[in-house]
SEVO-941550 format. One record per residue (C-alpha): residue number from 1; x, y, z. Coordinates in nm, 3 decimals, padded with zeros to 5 digits. Layout:
N
{pos:NUM c1:X c2:Y c3:Z} .
...
END
This chain:
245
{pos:1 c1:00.000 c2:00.000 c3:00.000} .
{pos:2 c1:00.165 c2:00.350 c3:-00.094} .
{pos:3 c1:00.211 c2:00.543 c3:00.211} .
{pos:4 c1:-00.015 c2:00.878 c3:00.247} .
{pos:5 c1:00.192 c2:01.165 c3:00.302} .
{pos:6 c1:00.140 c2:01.448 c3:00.578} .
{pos:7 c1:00.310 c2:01.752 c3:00.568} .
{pos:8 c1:00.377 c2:01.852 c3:00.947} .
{pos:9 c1:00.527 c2:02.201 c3:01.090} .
{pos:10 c1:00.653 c2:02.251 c3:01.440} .
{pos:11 c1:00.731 c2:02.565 c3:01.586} .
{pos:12 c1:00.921 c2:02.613 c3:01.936} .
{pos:13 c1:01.147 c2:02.870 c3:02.018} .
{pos:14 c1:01.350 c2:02.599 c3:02.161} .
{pos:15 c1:01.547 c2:02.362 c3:01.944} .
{pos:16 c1:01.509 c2:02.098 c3:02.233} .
{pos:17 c1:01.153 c2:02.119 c3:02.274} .
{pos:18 c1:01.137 c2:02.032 c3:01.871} .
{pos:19 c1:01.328 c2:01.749 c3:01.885} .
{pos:20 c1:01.101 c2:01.624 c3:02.145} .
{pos:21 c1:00.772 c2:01.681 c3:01.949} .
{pos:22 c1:00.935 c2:01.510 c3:01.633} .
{pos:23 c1:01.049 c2:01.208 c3:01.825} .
{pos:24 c1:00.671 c2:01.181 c3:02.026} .
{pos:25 c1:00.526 c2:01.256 c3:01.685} .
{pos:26 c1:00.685 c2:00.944 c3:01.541} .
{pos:27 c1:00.671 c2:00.728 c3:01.812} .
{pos:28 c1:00.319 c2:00.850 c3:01.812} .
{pos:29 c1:00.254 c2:00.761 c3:01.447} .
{pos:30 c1:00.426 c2:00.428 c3:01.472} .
{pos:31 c1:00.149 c2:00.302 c3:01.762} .
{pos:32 c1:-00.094 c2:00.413 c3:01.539} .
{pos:33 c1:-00.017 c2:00.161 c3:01.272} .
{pos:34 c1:-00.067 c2:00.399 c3:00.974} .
{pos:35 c1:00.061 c2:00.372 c3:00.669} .
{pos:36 c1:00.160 c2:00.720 c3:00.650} .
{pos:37 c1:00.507 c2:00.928 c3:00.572} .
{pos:38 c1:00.564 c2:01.280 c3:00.743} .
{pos:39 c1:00.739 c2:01.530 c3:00.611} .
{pos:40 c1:00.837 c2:01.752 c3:00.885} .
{pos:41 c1:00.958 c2:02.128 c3:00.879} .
{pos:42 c1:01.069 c2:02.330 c3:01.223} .
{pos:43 c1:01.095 c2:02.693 c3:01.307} .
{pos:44 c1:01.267 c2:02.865 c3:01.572} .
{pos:45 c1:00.984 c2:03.157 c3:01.524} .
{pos:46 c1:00.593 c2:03.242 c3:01.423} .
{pos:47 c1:00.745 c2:03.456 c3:01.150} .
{pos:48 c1:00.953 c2:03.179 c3:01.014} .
{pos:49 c1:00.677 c2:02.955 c3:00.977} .
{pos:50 c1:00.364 c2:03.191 c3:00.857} .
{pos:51 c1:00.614 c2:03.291 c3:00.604} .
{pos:52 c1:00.657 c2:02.864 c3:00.463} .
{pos:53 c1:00.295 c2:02.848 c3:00.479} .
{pos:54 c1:00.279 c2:03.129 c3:00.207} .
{pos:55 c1:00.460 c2:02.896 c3:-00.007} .
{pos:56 c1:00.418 c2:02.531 c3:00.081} .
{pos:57 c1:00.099 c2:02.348 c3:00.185} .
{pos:58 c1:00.083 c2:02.215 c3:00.570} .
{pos:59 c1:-00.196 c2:01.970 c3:00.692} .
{pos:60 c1:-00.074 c2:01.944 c3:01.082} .
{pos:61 c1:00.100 c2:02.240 c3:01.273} .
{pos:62 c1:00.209 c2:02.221 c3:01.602} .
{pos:63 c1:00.237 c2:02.558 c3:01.780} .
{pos:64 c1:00.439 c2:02.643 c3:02.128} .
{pos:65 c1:00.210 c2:02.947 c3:02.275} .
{pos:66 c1:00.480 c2:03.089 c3:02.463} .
{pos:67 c1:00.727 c2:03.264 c3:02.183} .
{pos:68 c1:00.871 c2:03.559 c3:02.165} .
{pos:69 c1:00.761 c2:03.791 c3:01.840} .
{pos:70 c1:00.503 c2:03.592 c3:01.730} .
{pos:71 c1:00.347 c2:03.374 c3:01.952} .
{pos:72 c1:00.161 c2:03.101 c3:01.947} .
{pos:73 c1:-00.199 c2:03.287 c3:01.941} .
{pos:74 c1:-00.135 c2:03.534 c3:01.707} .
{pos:75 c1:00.005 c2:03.256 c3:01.466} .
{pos:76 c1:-00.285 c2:03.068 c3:01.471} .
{pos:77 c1:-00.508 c2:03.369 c3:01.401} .
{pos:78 c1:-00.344 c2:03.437 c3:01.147} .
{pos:79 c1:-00.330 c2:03.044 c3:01.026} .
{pos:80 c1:-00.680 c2:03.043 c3:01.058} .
{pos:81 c1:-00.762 c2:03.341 c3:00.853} .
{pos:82 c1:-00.559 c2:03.188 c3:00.579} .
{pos:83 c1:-00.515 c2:02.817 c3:00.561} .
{pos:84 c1:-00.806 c2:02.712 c3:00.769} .
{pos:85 c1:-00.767 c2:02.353 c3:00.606} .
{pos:86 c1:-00.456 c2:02.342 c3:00.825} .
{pos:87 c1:-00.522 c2:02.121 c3:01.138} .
{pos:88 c1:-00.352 c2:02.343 c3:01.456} .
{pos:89 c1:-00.190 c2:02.158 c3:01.761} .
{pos:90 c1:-00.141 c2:02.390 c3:02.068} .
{pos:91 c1:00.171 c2:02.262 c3:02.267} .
{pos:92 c1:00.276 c2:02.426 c3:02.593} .
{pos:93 c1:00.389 c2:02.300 c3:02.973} .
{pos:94 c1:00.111 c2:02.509 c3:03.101} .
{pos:95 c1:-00.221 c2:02.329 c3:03.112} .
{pos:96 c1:-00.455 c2:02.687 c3:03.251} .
{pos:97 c1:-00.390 c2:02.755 c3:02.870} .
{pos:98 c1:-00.608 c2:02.522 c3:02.733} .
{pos:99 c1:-00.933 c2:02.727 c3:02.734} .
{pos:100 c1:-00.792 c2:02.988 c3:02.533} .
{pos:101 c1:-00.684 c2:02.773 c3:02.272} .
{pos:102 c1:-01.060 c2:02.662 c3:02.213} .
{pos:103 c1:-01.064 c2:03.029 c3:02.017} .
{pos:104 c1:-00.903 c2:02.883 c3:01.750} .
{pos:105 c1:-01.042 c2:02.530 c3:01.766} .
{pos:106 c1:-00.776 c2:02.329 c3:01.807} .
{pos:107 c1:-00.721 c2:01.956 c3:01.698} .
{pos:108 c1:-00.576 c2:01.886 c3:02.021} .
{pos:109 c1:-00.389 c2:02.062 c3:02.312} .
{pos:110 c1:-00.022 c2:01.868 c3:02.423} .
{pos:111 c1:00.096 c2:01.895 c3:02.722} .
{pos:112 c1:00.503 c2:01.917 c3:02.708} .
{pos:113 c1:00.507 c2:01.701 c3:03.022} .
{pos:114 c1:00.344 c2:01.412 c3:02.866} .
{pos:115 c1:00.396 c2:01.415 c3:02.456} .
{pos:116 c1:00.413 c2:01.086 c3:02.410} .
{pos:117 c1:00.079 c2:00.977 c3:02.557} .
{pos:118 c1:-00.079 c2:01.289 c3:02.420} .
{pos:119 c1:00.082 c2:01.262 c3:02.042} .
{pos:120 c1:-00.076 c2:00.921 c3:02.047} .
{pos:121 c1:-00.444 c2:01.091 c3:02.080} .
{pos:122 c1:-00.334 c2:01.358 c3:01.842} .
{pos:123 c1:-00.269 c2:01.136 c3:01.575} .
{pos:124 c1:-00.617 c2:00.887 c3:01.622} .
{pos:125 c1:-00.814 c2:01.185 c3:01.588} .
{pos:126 c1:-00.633 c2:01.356 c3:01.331} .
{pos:127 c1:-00.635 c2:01.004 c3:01.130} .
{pos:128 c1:-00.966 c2:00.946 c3:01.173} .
{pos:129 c1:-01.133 c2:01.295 c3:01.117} .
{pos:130 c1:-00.910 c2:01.351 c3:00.785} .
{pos:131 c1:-00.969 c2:00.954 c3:00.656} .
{pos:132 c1:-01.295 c2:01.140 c3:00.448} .
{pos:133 c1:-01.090 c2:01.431 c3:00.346} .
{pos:134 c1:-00.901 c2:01.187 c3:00.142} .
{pos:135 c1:-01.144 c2:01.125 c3:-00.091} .
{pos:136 c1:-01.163 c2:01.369 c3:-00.427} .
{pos:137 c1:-01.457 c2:01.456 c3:-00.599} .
{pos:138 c1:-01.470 c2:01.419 c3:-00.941} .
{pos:139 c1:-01.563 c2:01.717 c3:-01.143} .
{pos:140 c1:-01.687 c2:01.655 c3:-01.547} .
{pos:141 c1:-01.474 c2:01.985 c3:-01.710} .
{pos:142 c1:-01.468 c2:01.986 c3:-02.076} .
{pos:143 c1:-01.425 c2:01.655 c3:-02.244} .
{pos:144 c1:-01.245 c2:01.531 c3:-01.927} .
{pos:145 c1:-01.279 c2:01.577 c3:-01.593} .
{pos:146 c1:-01.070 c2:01.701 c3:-01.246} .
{pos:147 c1:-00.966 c2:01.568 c3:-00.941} .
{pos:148 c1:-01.068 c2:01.846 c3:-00.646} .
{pos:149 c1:-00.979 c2:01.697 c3:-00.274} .
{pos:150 c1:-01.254 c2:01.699 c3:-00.036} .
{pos:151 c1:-01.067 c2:01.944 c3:00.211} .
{pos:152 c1:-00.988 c2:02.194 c3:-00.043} .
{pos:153 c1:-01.388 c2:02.326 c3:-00.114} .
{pos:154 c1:-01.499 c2:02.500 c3:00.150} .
{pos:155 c1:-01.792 c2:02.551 c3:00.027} .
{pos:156 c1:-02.040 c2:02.564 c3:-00.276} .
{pos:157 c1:-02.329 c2:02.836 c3:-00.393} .
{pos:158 c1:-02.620 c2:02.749 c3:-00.585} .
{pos:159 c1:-02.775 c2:03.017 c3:-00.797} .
{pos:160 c1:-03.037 c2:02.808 c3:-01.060} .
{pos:161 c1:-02.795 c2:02.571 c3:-01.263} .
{pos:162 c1:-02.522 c2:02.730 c3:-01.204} .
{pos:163 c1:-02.271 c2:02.651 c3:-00.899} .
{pos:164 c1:-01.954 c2:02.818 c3:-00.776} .
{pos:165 c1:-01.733 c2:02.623 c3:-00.526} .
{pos:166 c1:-01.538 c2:02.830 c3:-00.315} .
{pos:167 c1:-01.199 c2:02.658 c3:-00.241} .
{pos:168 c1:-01.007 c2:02.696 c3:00.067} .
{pos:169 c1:-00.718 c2:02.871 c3:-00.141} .
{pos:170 c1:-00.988 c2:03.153 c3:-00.213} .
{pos:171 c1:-01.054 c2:03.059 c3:-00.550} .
{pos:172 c1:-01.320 c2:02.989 c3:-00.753} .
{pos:173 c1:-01.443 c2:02.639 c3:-00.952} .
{pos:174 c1:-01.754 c2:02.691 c3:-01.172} .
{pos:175 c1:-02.043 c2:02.422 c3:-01.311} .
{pos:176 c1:-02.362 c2:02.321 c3:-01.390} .
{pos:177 c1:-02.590 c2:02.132 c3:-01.195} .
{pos:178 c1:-02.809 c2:02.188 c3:-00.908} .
{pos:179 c1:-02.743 c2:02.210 c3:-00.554} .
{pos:180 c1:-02.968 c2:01.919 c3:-00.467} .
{pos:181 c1:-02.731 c2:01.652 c3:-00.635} .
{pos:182 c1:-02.399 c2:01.797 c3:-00.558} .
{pos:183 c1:-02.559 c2:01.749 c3:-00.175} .
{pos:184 c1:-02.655 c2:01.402 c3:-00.319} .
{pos:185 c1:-02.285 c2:01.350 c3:-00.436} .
{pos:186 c1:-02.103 c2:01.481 c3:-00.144} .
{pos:187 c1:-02.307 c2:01.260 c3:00.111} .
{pos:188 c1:-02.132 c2:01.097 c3:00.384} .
{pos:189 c1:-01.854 c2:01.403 c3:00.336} .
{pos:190 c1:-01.994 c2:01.632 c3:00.619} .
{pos:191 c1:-02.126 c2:01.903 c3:00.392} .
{pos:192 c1:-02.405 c2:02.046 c3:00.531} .
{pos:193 c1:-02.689 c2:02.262 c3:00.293} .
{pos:194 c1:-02.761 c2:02.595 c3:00.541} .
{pos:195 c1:-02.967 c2:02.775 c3:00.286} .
{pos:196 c1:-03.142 c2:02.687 c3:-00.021} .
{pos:197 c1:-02.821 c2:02.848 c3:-00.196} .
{pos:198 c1:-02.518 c2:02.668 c3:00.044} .
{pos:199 c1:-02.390 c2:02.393 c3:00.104} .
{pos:200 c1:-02.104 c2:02.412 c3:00.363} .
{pos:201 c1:-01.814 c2:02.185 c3:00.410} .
{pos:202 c1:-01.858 c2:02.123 c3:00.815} .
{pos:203 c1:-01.514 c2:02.125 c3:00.879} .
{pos:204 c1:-01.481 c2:02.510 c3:00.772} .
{pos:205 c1:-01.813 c2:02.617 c3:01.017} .
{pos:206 c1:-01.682 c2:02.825 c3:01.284} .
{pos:207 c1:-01.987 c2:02.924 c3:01.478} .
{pos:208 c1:-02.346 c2:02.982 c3:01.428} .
{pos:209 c1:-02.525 c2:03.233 c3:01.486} .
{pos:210 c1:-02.879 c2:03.358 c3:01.454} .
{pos:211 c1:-02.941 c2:03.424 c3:01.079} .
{pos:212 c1:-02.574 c2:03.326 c3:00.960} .
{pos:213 c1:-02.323 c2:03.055 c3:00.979} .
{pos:214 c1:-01.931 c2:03.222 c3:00.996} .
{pos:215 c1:-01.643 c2:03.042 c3:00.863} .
{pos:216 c1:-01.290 c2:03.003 c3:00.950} .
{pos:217 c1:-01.191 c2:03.223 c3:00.686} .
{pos:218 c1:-01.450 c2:03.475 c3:00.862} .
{pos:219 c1:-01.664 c2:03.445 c3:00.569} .
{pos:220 c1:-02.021 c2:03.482 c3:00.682} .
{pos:221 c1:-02.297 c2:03.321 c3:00.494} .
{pos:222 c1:-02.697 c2:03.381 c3:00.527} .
{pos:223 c1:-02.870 c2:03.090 c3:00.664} .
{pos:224 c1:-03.219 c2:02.984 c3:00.626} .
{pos:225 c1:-03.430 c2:02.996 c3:00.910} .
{pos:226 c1:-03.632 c2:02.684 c3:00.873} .
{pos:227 c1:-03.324 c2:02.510 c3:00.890} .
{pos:228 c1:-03.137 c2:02.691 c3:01.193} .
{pos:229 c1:-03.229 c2:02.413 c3:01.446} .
{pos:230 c1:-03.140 c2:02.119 c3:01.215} .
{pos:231 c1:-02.797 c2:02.338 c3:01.138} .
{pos:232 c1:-02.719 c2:02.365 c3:01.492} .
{pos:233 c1:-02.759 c2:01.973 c3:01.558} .
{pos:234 c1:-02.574 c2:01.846 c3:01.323} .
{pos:235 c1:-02.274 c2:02.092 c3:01.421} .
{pos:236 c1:-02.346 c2:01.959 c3:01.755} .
{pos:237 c1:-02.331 c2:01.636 c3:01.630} .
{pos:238 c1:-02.030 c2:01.710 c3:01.433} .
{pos:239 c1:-01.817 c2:01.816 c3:01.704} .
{pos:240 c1:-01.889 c2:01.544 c3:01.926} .
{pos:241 c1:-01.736 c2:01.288 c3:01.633} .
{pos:242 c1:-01.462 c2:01.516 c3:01.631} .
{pos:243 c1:-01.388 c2:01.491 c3:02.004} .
{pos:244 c1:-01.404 c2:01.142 c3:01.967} .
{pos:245 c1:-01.090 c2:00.931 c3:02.038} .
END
């Protein structure tokens, strides 16, 4: 079986702390029994790193929260404004941190004093939730057709027969079809129809609100109100899978 690849960055202003992560990370993967390969990048620094993630594409970043410059918060806002496909580990020696991490909804928060036994849970859950993100749906364009990975839409608008699928790199796929059979296509994906004119890839919902749904990107989209209580559930629903271990 050809191993999946995961491109990982780790960022500690302390060489010694990396070194640490990286060896719990793939002591971590190795319980797992995965057949994946990391490719892993460190940074002394926030800037360092923000500045690689301009230019190369990251699935799992672990972030110290104590750094000076840029620190582990302001990273991640930034992260999340830009690559929200990105999956953000908070790692630290102080556990009274934890609840403001949840601002940027975290994957996972490691403790320094135990990495190994909290890698482990890292990896189950990032294994499991990304298994579906995988997949690649398969888009008729021309006489041929493309390839688009699950995790890069973020979401797609209906307007008649036309659709436009908003990627997570902020650009734009168009075709025809209605919005009703791309749902019908994508089940079993965690997109989840809002509005008569969205359909939302879950893992990109940030919160909801009254009338509107916001995304990571702090995109905010109009939601119907017939459907606000079914919304609501199955984000509920949602991020109790994702806490699962």
């Amino acid at each position: 079986m050809e191993k999946r690849k995961c491109r990982v960055g780790i960022c500690d202003d302390k060489q010694e702390d990396i070194e640490q992560i990286e060896v719990a990370l793939r002591k971590g993967l190795k319980r797992t029994g995965q057949p994946v390969s990391l490719i892993i990048r460190s940074f002394l620094n926030g800037e360092d790193l923000y500045a690689d993630t301009r230019r190369e594409d990251y699935d799992l970043i672990f972030l110290d929260i104590e750094m000076p410059g840029m620190d582990g918060f302001e990273l991640a806002a930034k992260l999340c404004m830009d690559r929200p496909q990105i999956s953000l580990v908070f790692v630290s020696i102080h556990e009274s941190f934890v609840f403001d991490a949840l601002e940027y909804s975290p994957l996972w928060f490691v403790r320094k004093g135990n990495l190994e036994g909290d890698m482990f849970k890292v990896l189950k859950k990032y294994l499991r939730m990304t298994a579906f993100m995988g997949v690649s749906y398969r888009m008729k364009e021309g006489f041929g057709f493309r390839e688009i990975p699950i995790r890069d839409i973020m979401y797609i608008e209906g307007n008649g027969h036309s659709l436009m699928i908003k990627k997570t790199d902020g650009g734009w796929l168009r075709k025809y079809g209605s919005l009703k059979s791309m749902e019908e296509e994508l089940e079993g994906c965690y997109f989840l129809r809002i509005h008569k004119n969205y359909l939302v890839n879950q893992e990109y919902i940030r919160e909801v609100g009254s009338r509107e749904v916001y995304l990571k990107d702090e995109s905010v989209l109009e939601m119907g109100q017939d459907r606000k209580n079914a919304v609501r559930e199955a984000m509920r629903l949602y991020d109790r899978e994702r806490r699962r271990i």
